[in-house]
C-alpha positions in Angstrom: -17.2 -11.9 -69.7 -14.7 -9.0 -69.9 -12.2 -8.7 -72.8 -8.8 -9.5 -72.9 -7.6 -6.0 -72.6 -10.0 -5.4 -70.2 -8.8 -8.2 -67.9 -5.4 -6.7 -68.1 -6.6 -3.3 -67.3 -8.6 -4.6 -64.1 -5.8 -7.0 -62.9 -3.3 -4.4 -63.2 -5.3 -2.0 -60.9 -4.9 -5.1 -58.2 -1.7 -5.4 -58.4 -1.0 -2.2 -56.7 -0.5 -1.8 -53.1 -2.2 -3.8 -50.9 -4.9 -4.2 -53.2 -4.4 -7.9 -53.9 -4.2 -9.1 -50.5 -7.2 -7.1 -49.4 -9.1 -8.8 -52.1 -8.4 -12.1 -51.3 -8.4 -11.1 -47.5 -12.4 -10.1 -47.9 -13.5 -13.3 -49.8 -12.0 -15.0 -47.2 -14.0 -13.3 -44.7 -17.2 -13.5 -47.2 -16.9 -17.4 -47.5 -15.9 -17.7 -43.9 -19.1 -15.6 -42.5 -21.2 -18.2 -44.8 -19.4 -21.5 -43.6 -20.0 -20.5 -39.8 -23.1 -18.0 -40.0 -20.9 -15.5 -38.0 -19.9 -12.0 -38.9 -16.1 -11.8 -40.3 -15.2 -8.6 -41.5 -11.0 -7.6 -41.4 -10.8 -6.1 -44.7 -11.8 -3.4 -46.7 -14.3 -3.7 -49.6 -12.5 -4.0 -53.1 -14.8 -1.9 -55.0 -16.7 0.9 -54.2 -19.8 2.8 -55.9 -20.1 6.5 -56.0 -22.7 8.3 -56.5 -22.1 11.7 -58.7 -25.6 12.9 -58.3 -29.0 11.6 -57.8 -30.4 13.9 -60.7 -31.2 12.6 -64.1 -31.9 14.8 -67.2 -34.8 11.6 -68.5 -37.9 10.3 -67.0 -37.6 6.8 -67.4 -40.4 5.0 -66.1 -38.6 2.4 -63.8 -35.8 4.4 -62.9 -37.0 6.1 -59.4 -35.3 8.8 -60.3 -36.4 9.8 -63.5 -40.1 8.7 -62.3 -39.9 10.6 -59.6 -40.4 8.5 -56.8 -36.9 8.3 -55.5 -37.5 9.5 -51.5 -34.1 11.2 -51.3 -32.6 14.8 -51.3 -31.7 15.7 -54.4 -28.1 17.2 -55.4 -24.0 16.7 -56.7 -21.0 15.1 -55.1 -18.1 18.0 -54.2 -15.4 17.0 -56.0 -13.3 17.8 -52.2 -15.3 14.7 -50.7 -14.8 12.3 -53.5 -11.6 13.0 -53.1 -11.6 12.2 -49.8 -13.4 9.1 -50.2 -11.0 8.0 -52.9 -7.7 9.3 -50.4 -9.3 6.7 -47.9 -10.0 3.9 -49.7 -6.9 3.7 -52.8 -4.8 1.8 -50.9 -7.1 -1.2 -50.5 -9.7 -0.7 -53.2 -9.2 -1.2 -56.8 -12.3 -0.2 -58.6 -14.3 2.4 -58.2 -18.0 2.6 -60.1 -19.4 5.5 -60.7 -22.5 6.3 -61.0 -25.5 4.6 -58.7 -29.0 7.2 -59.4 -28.9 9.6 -61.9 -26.9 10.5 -64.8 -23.2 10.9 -63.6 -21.7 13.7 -66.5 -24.6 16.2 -65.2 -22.1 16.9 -62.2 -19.8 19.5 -63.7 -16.7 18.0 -61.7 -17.4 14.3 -62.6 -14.7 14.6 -65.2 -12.0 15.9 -62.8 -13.1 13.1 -60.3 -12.8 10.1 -63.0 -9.1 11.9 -64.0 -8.1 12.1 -60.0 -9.1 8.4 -59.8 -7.3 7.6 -62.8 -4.2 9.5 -60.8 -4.5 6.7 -58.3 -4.6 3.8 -61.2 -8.0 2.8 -59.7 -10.1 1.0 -62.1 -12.9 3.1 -63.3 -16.1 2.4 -64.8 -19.2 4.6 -65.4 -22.5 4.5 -67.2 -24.3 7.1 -68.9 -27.8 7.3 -70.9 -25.4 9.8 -73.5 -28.1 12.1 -74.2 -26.3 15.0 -72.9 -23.4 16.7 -74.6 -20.0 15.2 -73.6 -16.7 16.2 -73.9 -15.7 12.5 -75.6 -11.8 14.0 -75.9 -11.8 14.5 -72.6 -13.7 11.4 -71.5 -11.1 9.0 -73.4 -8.1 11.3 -71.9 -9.2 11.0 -68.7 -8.2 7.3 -67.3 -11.7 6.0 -67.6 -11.7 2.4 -67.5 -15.0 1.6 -69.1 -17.9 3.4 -70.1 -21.5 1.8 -70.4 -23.7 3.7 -72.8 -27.9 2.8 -72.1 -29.6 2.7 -75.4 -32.8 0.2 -75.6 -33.9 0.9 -79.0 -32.3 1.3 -83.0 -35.4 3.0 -84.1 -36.6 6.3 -82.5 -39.9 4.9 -81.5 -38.7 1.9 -79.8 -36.3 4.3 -78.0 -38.6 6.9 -77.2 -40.9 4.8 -75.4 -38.9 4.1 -72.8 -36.3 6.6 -72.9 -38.6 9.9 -71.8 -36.9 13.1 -72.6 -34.5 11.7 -74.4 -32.8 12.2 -77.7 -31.5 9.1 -79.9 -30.3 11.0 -82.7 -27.7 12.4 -79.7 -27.4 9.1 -77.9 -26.4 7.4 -81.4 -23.9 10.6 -82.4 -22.0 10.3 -79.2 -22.0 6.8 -79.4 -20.4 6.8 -82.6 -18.1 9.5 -81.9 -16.8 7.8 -78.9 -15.8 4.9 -81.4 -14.2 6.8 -83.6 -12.6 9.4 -81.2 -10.7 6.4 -79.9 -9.4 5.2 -82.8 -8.2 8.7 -83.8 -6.3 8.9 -80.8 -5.3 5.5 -80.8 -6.7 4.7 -77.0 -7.2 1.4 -75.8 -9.8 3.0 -73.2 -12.7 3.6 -72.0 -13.9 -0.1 -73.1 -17.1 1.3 -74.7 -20.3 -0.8 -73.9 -23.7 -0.7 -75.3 -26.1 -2.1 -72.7 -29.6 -2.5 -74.0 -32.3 -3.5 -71.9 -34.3 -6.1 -73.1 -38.4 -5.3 -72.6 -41.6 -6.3 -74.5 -41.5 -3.3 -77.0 -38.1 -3.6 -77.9 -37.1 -7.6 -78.0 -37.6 -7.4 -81.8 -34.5 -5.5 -82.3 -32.4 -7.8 -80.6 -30.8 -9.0 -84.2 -30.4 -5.8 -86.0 -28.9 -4.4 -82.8 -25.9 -6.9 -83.0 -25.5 -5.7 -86.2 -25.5 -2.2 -85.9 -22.9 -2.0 -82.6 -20.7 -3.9 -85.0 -21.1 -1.4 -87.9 -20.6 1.2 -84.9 -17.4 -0.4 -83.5 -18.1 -0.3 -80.0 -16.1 -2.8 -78.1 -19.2 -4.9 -76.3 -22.8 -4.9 -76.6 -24.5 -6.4 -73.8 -27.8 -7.3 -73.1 -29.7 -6.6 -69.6 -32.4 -8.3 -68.1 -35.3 -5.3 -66.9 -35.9 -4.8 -63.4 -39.7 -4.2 -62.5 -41.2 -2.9 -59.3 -44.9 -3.7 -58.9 -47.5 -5.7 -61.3 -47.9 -2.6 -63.3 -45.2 -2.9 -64.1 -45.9 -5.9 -65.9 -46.3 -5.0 -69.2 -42.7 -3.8 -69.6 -41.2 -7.9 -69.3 -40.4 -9.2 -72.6 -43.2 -11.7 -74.1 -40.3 -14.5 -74.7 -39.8 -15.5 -70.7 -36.0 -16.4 -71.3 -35.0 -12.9 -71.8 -36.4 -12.6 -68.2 -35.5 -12.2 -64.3 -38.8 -13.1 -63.3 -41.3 -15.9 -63.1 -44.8 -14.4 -63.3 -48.1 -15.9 -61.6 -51.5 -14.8 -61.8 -51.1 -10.8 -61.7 -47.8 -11.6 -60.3 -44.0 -12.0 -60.2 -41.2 -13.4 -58.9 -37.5 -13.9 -59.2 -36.5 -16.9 -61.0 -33.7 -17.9 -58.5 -34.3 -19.1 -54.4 -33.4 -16.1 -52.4 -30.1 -17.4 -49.9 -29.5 -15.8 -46.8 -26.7 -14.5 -48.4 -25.3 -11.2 -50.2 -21.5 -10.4 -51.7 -22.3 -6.6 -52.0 -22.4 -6.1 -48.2 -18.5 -7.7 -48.2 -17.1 -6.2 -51.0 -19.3 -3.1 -52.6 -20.6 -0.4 -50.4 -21.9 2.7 -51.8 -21.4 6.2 -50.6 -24.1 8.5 -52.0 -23.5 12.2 -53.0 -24.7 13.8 -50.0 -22.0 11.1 -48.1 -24.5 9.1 -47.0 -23.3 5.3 -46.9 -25.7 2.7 -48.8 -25.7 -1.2 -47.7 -25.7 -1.7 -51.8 -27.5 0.3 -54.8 -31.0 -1.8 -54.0 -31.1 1.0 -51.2 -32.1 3.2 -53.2 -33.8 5.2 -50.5 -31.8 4.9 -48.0 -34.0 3.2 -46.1 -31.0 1.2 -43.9 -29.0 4.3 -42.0 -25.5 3.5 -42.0 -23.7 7.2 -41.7 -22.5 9.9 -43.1 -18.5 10.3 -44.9 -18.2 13.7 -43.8 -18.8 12.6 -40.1 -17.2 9.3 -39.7 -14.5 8.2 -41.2 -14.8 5.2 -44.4 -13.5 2.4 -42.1 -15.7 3.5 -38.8 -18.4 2.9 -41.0 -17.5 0.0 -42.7 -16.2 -2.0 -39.8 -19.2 -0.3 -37.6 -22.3 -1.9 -35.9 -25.1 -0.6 -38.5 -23.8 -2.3 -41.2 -22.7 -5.4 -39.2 -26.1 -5.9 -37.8 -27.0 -5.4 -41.5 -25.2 -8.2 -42.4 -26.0 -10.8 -39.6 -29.8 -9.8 -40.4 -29.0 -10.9 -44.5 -27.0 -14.3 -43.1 -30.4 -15.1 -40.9 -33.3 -14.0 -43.2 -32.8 -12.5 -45.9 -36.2 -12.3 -47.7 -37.6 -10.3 -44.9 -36.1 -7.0 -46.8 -38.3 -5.8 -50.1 -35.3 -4.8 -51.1 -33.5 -7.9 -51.0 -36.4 -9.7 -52.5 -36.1 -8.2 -55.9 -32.5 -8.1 -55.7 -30.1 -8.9 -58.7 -27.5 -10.8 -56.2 -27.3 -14.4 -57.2 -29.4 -14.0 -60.8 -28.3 -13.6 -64.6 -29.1 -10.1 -65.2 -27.0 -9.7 -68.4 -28.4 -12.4 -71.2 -26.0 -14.1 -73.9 -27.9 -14.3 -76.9 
């Protein structure tokens, strides 16, 4: 659960405009789509994901694009259609999350767009593997609301297995100087969160990493459930079967949870992709469900359009026929409170 200052920080970005009453105006329509198994869509989503770019400077193995087998064009959000996309959606929409594939502070203008968000009083969160050089002044300047730093290991072998081209000795300097930059300038944000990513080579370090974010100062450390893809994939779960998503069978797995015929994201967080494109939700990775494109149509068009509302009748009647939804986070514990 969120902090205290961070609850203040996302409730005050509500209160603006008719972001409130848009809020409660889509959950009515989520809950009332459920109850009568018909579409009801009258309001705009509350949050929205952006994508910076697609493009990642590590090869992660079970990131499809840092393993290479993410189907799309490659390339960078202009910072004249985020704009756009934010000038459509501010009046209704209260967060905005930034990142979706690939490592967001590659795009030269990402810190421009998280500052001309900030201008609106959107909340803003983004996440970042931090091996990269970053302007941390200008990150804490900028408005961001929270900032997600992906670090799976205390010991450069444990994070070099996983984390392919990256560097920890960078990762753990900018993670510390984002801890102390703050304090220096006496900033209340970005919330700074280490997310770790609990997998079979690193579930040792689950103690000494509690105690080093504390030693750090970072404001949260959370732990995250790994997401897997086929059965060779297998041999990244973690050997203790709590600290996991998945049931596994004979050369096999499964979500722990019953798949519903039901999915929150395609109510309240769409996702627009550099190139424009609009994503049901970030388990699209492909794009395999066409919705349309931002610089064609404009964000409500799309949102209140036929593609995604046949999208959303087809979740409400069966969801498990979509690969996509079958290894969805919707409805699980992906973070773990240990």
């Amino acid at each position: 659960m969120p902090g205290i200052g961070e609850s203040i920080l996302f409730t005050k970005a509500y209160l603006r405009g008719s972001r409130l009453p848009n809020l409660a105006g889509i959950y009515t329509d989520y809950r009332l789509s459920l109850l009568t198994r018909r579409i009801r869509v009258k309001h705009l989503p509350p949050a929205l994901m952006i994508e910076p770019t697609n493009i990642c400077n590590l090869k992660c193995p079970l990131c499809p694009s840092g393993n290479g087998s993410l189907q799309r064009p490659r390339g960078m959000m202009s910072l004249d259609i985020f704009k756009g996309i934010v000038d459509q959606v501010m009046h209704s929409t209260g967060m905005l999350i930034l990142w979706n594939q690939g490592e967001s502070f590659l795009n030269p203008d990402f810190y421009a767009m998280i500052e001309y968000a900030a201008e609106q009083k959107l909340y803003t969160m983004s996440s970042s593997n931090a091996s990269l050089d970053l302007d941390i002044p200008r990150i804490i300047k900028s408005g961001l609301s929270r900032l997600i730093i992906s670090m799976d290991g205390i010991s450069k072998d444990t994070y070099d297995s996983y984390r392919v081209n990256g560097s920890f000795e960078k990762v753990l300097a900018n993670l510390k100087e984002l801890a102390k930059t703050k304090r220096i300038l006496n900033s209340a944000t970005p919330i700074v969160v280490w997310q770790f990513i609990v997998m079979k080579h690193n579930e040792h370090e689950i103690g000494q990493v509690k105690r080093m974010a504390k030693s750090f100062g970072v404001d949260r450390l959370e732990f995250k459930t790994v997401q897997i893809y086929s059965k060779d994939d297998l041999k990244y779960l973690p050997s203790d079967h709590k600290l996991s998503r998945y049931s596994l069978g004979y050369d096999s797995f499964e979500l722990k949870t019953q798949l519903l015929n039901r999915c929150r994201r395609l109510w309240t967080q769409p996702v627009i992709n550099w190139d424009g494109e609009m994503s049901i939700c970030c388990y699209d990775k492909d794009l395999s469900f066409k919705i349309g494109n931002i610089r064609e149509h404009s964000f409500t068009d799309l949102w209140f359009g036929d593609a995604m509302n046949r999208m959303r009748q087809a979740v409400l009647t069966n969801r498990a026929r979509y690969d996509i939804c079958r290894n969805c986070g919707e409805g699980i514990v992906q973070k773990l409170h240990i």
